[in-house]
MOPAC internal coordinates of N, CA, C and O (Angstrom, degrees):
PM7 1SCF
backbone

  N    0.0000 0     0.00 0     0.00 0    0    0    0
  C    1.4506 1     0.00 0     0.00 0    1    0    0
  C    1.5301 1   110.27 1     0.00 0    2    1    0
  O    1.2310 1   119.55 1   137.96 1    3    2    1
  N    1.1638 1   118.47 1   -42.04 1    3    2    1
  C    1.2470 1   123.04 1   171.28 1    5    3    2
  C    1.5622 1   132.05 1   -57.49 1    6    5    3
  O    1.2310 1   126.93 1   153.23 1    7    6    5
  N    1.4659 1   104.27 1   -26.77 1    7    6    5
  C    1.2948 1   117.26 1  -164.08 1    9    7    6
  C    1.4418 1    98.05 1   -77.97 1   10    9    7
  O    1.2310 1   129.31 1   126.79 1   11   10    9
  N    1.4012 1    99.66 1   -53.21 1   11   10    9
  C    1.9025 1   116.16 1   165.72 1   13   11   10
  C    1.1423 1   115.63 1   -29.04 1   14   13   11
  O    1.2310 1   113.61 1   140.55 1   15   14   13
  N    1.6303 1   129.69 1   -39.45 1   15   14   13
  C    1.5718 1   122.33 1  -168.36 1   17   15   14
  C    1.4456 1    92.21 1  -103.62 1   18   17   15
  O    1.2310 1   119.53 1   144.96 1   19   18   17
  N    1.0935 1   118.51 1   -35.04 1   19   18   17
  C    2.1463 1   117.38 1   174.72 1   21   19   18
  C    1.6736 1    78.71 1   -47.33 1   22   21   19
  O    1.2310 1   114.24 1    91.23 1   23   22   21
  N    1.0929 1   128.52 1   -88.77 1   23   22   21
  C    1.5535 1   134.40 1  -136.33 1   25   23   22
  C    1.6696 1    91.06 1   -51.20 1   26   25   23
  O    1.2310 1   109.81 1   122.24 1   27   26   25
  N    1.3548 1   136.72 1   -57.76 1   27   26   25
  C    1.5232 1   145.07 1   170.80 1   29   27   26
  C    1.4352 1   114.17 1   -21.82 1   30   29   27
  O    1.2310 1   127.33 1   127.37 1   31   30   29
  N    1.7841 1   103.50 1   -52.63 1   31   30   29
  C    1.2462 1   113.85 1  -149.73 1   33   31   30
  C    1.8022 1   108.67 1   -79.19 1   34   33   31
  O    1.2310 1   125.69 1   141.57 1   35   34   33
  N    1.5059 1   106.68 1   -38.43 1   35   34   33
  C    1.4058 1   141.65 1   142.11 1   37   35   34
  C    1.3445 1   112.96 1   -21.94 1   38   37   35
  O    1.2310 1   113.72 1   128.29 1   39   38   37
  N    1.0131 1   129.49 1   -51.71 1   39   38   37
  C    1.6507 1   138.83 1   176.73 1   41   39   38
  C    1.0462 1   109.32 1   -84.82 1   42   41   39
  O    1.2310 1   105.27 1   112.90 1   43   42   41
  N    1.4032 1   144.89 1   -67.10 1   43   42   41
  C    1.1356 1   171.45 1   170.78 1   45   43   42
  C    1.7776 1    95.92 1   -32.79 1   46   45   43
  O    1.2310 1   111.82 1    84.42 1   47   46   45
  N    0.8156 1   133.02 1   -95.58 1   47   46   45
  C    1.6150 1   145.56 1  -132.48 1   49   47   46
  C    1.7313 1    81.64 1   -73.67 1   50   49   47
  O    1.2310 1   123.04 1    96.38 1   51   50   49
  N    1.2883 1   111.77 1   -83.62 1   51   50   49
  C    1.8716 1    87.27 1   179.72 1   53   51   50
  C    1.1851 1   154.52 1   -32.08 1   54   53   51
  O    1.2310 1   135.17 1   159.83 1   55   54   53
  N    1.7628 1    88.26 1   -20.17 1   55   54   53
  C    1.8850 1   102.83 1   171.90 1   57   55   54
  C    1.3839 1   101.27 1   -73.98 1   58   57   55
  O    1.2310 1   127.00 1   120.31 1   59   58   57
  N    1.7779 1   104.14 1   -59.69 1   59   58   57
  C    1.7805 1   112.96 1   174.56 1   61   59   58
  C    1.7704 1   115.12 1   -34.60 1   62   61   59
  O    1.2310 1   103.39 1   148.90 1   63   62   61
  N    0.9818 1   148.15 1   -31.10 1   63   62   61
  C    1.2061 1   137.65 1  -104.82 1   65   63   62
  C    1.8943 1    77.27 1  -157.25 1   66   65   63
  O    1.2310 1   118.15 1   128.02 1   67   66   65
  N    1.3752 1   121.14 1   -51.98 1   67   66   65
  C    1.3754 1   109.18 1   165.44 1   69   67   66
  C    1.9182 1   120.94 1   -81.47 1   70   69   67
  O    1.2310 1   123.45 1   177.24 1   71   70   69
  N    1.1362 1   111.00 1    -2.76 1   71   70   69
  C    1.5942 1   124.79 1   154.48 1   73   71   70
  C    1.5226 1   112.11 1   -87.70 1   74   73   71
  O    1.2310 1   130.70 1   144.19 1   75   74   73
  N    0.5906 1    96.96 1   -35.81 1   75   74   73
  C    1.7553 1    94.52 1  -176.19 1   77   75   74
  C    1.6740 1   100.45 1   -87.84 1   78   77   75
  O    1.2310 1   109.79 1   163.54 1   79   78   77
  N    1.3290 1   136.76 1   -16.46 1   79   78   77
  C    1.7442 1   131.48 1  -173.20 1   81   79   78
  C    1.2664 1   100.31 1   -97.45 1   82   81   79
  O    1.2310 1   122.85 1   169.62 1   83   82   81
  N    1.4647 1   112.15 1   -10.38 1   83   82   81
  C    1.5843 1   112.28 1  -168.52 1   85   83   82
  C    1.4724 1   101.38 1  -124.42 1   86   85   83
  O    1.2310 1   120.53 1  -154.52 1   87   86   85
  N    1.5655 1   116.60 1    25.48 1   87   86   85
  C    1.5965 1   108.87 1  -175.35 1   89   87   86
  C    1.3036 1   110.01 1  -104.25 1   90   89   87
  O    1.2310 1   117.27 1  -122.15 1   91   90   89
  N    1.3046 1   122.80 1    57.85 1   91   90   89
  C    1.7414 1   142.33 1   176.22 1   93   91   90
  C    1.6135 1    91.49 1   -68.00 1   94   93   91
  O    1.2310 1   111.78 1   169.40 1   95   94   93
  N    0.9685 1   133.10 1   -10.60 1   95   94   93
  C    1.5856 1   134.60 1   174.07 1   97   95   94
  C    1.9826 1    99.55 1    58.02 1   98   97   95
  O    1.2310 1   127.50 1  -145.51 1   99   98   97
  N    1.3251 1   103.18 1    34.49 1   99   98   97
  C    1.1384 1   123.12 1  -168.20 1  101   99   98
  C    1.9656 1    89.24 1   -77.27 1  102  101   99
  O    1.2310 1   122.87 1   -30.55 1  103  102  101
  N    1.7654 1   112.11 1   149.45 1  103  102  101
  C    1.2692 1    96.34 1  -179.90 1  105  103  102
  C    1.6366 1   114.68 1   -78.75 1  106  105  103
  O    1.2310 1   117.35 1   176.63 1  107  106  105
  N    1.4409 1   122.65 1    -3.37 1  107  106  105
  C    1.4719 1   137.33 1  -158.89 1  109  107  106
  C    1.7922 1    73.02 1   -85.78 1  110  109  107
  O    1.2310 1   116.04 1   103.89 1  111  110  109
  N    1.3188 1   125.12 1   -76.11 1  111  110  109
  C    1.2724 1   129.00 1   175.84 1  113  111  110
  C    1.6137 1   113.65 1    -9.34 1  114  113  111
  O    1.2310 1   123.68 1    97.32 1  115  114  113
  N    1.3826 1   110.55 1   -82.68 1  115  114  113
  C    1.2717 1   122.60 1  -171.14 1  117  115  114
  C    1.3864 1   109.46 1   -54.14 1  118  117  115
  O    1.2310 1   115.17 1   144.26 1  119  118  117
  N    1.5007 1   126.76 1   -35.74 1  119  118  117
  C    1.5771 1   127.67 1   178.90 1  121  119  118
  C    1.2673 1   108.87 1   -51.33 1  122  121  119
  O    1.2310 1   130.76 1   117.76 1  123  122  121
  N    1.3118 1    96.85 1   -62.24 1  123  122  121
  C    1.8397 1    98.99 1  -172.08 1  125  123  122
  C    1.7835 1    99.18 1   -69.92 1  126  125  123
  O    1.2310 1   112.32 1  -175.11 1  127  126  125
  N    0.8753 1   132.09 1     4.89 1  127  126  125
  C    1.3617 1   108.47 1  -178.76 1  129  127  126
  C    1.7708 1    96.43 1  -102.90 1  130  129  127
  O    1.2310 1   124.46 1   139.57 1  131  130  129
  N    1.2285 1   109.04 1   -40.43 1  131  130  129
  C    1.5970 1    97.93 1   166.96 1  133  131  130
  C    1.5897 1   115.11 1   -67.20 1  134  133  131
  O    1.2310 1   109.95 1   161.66 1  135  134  133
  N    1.2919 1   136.47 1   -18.34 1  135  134  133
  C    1.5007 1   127.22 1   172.06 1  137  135  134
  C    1.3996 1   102.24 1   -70.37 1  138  137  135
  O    1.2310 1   117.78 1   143.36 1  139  138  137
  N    1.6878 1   121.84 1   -36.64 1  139  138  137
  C    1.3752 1    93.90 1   169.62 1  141  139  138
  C    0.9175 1   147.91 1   -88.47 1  142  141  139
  O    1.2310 1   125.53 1   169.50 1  143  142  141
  N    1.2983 1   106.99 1   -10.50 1  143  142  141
  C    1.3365 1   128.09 1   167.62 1  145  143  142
  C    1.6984 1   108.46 1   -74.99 1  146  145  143
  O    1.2310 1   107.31 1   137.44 1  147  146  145
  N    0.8912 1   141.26 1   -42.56 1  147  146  145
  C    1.3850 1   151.06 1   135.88 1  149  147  146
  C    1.9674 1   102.74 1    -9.67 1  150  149  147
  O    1.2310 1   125.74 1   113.42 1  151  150  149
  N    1.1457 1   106.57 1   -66.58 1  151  150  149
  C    1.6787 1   108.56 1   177.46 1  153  151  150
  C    1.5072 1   101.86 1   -54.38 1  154  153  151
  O    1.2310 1   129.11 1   123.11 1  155  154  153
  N    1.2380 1   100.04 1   -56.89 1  155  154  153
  C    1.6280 1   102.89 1  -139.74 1  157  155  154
  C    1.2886 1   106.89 1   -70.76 1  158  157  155
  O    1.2310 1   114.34 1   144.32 1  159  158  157
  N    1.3926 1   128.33 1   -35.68 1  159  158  157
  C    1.6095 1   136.38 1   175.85 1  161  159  158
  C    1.5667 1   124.51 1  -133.27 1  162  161  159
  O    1.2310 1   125.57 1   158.97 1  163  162  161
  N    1.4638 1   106.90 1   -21.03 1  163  162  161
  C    1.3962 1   114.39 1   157.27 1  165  163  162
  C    1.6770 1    95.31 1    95.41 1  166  165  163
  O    1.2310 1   129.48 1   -36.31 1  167  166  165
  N    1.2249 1    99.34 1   143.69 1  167  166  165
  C    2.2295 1   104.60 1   176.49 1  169  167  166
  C    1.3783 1   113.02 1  -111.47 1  170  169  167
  O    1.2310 1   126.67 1   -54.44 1  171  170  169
  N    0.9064 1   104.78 1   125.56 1  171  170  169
  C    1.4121 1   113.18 1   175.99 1  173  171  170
  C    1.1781 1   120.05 1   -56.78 1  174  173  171
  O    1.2310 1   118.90 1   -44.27 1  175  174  173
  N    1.4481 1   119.69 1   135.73 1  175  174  173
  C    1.4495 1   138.02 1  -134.36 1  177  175  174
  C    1.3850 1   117.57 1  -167.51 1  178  177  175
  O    1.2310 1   122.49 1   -28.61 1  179  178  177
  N    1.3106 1   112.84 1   151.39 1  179  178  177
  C    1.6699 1   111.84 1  -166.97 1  181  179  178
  C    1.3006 1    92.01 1  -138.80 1  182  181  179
  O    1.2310 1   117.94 1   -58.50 1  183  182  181
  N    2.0275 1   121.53 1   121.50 1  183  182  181
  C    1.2779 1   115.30 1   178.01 1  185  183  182
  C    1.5796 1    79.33 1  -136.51 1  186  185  183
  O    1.2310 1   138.00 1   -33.55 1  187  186  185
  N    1.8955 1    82.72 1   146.45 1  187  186  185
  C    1.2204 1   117.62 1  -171.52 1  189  187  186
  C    1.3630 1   113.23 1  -120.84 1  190  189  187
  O    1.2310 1   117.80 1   -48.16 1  191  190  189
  N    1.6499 1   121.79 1   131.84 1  191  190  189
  C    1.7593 1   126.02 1  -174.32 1  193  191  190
  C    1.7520 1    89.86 1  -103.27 1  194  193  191
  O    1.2310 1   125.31 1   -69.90 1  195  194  193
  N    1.3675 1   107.41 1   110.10 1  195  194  193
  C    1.6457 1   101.69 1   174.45 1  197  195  194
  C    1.7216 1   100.58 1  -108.54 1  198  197  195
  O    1.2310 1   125.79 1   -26.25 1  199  198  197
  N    1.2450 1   106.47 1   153.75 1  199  198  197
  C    1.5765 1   128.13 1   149.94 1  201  199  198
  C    1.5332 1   112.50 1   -36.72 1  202  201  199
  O    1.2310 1   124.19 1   -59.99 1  203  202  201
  N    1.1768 1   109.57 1   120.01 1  203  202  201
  C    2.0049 1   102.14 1  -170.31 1  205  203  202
  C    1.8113 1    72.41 1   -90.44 1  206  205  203
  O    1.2310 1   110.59 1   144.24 1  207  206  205
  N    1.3868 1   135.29 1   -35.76 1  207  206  205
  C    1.3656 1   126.05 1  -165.70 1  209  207  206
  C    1.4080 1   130.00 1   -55.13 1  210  209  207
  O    1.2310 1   126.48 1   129.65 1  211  210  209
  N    1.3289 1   105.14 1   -50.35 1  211  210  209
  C    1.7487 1   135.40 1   170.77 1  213  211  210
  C    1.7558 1   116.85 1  -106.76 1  214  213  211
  O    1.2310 1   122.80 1   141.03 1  215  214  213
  N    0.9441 1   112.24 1   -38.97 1  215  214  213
  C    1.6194 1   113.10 1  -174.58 1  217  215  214
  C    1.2044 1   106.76 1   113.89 1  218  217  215
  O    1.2310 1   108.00 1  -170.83 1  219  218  217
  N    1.4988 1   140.01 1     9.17 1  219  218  217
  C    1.7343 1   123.74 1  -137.14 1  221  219  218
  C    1.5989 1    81.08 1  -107.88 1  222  221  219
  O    1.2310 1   126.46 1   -20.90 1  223  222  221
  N    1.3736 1   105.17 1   159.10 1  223  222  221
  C    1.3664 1   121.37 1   173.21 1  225  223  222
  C    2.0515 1   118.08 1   -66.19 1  226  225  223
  O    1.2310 1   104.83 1   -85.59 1  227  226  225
  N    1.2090 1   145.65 1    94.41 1  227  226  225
  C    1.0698 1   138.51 1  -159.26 1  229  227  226
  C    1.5502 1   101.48 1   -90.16 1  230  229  227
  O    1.2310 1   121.76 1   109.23 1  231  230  229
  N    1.2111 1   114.24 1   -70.77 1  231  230  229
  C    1.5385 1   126.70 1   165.60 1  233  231  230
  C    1.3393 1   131.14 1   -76.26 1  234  233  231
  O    1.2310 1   104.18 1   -13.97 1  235  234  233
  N    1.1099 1   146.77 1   166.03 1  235  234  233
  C    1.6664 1   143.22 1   145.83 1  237  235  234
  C    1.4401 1   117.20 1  -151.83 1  238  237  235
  O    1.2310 1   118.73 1   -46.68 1  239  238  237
  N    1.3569 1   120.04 1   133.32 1  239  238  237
  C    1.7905 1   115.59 1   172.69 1  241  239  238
  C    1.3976 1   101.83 1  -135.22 1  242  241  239
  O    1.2310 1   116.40 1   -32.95 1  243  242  241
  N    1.2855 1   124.45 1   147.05 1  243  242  241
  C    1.2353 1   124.23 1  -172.11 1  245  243  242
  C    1.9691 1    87.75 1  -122.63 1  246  245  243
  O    1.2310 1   122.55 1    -2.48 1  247  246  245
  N    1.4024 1   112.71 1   177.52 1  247  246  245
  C    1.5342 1   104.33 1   153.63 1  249  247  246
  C    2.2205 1    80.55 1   150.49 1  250  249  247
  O    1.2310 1   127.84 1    25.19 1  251  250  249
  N    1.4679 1   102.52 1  -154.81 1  251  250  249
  C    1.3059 1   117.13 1  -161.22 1  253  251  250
  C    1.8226 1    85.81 1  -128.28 1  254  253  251
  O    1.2310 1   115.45 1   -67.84 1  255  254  253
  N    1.4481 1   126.24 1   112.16 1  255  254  253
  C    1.5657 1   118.35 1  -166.33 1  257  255  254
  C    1.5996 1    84.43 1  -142.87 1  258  257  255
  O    1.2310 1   125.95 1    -3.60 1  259  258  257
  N    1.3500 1   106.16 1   176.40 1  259  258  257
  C    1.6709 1   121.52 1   153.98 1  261  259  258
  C    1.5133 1    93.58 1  -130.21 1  262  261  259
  O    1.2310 1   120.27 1   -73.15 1  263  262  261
  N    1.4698 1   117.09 1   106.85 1  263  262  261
  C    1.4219 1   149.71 1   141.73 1  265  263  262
  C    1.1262 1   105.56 1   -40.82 1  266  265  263
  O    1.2310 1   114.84 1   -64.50 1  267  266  265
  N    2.0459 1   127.39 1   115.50 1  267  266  265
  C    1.5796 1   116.19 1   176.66 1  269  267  266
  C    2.0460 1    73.62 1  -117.04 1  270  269  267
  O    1.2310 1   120.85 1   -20.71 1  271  270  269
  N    0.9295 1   115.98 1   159.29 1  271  270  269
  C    1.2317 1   122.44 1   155.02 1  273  271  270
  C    1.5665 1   138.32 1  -162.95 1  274  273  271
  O    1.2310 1   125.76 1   -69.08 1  275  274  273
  N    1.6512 1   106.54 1   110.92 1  275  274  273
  C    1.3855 1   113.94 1  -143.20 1  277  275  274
  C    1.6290 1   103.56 1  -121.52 1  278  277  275
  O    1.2310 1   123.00 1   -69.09 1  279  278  277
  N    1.8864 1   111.85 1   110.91 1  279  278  277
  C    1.1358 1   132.60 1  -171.35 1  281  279  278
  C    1.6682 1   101.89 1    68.35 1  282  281  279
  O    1.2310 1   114.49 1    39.45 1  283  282  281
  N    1.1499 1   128.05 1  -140.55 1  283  282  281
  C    1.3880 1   117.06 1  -145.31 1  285  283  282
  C    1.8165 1    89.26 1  -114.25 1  286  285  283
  O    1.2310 1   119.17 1  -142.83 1  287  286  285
  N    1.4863 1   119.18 1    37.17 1  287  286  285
  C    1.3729 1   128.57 1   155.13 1  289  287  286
  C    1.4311 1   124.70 1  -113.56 1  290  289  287
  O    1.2310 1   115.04 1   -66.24 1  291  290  289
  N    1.4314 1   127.00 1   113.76 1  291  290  289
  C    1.5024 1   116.87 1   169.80 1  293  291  290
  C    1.7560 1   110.66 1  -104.24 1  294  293  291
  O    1.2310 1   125.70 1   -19.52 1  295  294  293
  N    1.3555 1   106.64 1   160.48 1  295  294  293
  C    1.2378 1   126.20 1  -160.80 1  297  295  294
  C    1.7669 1   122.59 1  -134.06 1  298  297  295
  O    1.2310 1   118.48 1   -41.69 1  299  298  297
  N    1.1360 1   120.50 1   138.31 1  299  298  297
  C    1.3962 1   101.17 1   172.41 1  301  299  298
  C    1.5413 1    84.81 1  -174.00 1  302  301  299
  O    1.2310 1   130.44 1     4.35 1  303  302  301
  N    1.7131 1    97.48 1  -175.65 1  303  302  301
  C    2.0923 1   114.24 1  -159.22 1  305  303  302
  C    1.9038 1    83.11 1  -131.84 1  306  305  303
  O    1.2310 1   130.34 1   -77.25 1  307  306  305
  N    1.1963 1    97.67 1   102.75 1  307  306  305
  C    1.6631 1   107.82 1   177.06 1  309  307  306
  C    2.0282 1    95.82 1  -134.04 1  310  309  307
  O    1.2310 1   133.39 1   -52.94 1  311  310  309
  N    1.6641 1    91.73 1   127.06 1  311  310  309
  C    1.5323 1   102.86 1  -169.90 1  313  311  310
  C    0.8917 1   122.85 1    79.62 1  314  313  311
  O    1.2310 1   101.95 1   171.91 1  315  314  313
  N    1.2886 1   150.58 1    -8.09 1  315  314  313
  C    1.2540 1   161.98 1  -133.42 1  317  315  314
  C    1.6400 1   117.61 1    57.09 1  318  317  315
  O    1.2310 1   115.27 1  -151.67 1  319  318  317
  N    1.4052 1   126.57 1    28.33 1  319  318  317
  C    1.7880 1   145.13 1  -173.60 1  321  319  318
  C    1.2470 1   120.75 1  -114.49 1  322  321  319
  O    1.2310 1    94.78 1    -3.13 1  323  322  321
  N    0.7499 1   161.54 1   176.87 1  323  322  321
  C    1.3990 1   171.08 1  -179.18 1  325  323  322
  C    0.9925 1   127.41 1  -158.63 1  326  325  323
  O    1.2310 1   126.89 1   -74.87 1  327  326  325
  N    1.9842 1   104.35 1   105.13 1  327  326  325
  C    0.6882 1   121.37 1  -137.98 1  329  327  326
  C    1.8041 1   110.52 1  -109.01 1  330  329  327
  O    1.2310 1   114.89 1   -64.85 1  331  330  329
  N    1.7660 1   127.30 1   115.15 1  331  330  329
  C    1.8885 1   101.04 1  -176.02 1  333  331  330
  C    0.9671 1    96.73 1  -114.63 1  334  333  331
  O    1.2310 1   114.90 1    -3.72 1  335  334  333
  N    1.3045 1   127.28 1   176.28 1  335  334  333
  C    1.5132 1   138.14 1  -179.32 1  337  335  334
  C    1.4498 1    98.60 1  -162.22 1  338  337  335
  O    1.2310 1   126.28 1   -26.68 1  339  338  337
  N    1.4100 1   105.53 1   153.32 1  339  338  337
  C    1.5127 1   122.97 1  -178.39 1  341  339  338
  C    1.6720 1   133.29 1  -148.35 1  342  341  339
  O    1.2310 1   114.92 1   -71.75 1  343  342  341
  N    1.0159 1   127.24 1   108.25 1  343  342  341
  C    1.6635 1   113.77 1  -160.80 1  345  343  342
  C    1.2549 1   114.58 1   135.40 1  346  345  343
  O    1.2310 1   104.45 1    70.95 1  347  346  345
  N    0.9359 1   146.32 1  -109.05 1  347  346  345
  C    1.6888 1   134.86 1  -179.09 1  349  347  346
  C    1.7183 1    93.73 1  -121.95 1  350  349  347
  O    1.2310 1   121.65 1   -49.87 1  351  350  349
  N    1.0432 1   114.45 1   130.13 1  351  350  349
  C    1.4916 1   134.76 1   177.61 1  353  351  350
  C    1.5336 1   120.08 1  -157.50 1  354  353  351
  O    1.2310 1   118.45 1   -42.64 1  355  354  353
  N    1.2300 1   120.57 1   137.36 1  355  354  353
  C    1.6845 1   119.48 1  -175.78 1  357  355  354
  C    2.1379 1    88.97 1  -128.02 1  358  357  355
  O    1.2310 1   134.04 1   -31.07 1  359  358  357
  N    1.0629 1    90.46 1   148.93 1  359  358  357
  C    1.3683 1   115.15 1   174.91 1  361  359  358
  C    1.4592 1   120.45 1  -125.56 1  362  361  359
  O    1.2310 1   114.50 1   -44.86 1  363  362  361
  N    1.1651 1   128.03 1   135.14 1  363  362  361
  C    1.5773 1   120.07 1  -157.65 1  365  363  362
  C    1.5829 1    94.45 1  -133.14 1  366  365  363
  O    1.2310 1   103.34 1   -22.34 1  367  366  365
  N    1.3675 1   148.22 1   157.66 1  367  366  365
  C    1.4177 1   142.88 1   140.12 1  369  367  366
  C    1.6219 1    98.33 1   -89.20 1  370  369  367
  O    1.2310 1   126.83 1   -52.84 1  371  370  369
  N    1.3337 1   104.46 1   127.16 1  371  370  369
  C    1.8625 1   123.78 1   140.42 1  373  371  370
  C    1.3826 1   115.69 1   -42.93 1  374  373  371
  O    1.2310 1   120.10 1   180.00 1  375  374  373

């Protein structure tokens, strides 16, 4: 049982300890801490497929994703699917 929280504590305190030496609350700071956090569990987020014609809402998915989106395609794994879209879309974080 012990060895279990040595092995924890081991992981743990260097991540802590390089978050905490680098917490200038600098905005370069905070970016990369949402990209990794972005990888690691994903932020909840609301992307929207609008009408480039009218504006009207066509699509919507809400959920917890990591959004990559490259040139005028975005992408993400919602439900276990994969999901792209292309054309007028806004993406929001919750």
């Amino acid at each position: 049982m012990k060895l279990k929280k040595l092995k924890k504590l081991k992981i743990f305190v260097p991540l802590f300890l390089l978050v905490f030496l680098n917490s200038c609350a600098c905005e370069s700071t905070l970016k990369r801490y949402k990209h990794w956090k972005s990888s690691v569990i994903g932020l909840s987020r609301k992307v929207q497929l609008i009408s480039c014609a009218d504006g009207k809402v066509i699509r919507e998915w809400e959920g917890r994703f990591k959004v990559e989106v490259d040139g005028g395609v975005a992408s993400w794994i919602s439900d276990g699917n994969e999901r792209k879209i292309s054309g007028c879309f806004v993406i929001e974080e919750n």
